[in-house]
C-alpha positions, 0 to 999 in steps of 0.5 A, a space after each residue: 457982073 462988073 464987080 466981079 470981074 474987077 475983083 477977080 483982077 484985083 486977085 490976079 494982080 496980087 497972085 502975079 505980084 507975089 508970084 514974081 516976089 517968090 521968084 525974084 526972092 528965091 534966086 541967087 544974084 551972080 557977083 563974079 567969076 574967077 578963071 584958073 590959071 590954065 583957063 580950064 576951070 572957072 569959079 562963079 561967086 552968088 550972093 545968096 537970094 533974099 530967103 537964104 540971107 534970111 535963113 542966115 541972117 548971122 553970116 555977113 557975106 552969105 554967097 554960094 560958088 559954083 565950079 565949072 569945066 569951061 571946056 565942056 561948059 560942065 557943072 562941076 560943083 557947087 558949095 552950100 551958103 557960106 560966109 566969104 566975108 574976107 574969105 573969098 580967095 581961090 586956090 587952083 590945087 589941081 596937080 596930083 595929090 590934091 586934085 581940089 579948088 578952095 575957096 578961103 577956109 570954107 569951100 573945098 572942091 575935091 577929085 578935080 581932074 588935072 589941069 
């Protein structure tokens, strides 16, 4: 009877161990935020989790940026993975015509509203 038991929470050990890896592996690292110039809008720079970097070991800089309305706190957007190595400036082009937020060359948030 022992014996099972033993062997039994040495299986638990191991499932909560590989439990919390998966866990830990799968979610993106926050790395910081920049604020528009009117205090309306705020990006939010990720490091890509460890399976995404895996996924994209080519990248240097593997990162994902949300956009959110801080005022109501509102998901605007969020980009796929991207390279931001050297290529991590915001642009706040909210005036009419181009109602967009970019980030460096590969991030582009379109049909934002005016500041």
């Amino acid at each position: 009877m022992m014996k099972k038991n033993k062997r039994l929470s040495i299986w638990l050990f191991f499932a909560l161990a590989l439990t919390t890896f998966v866990w830990y592996a799968s979610k993106p690292a926050f790395k910081g935020e920049e604020i528009s110039p009117m205090k309306v809008y705020r990006l939010e720079y990720y490091d890509a989790s460890l399976i995404q970097r895996a996924i994209h070991y080519q990248m240097k800089t593997p990162s994902l940026v949300r956009l959110y309305r801080i005022q109501p706190e509102t998901l605007l957007g969020e980009s796929a993975i991207v390279d931001l190595w050297m290529n991590g400036t915001p642009y706040w082009w909210t005036d009419p015509p181009a109602n967009a937020v970019v980030v460096g060359s590969s991030v582009v948030f379109e049909n934002i509203p005016p500041e």
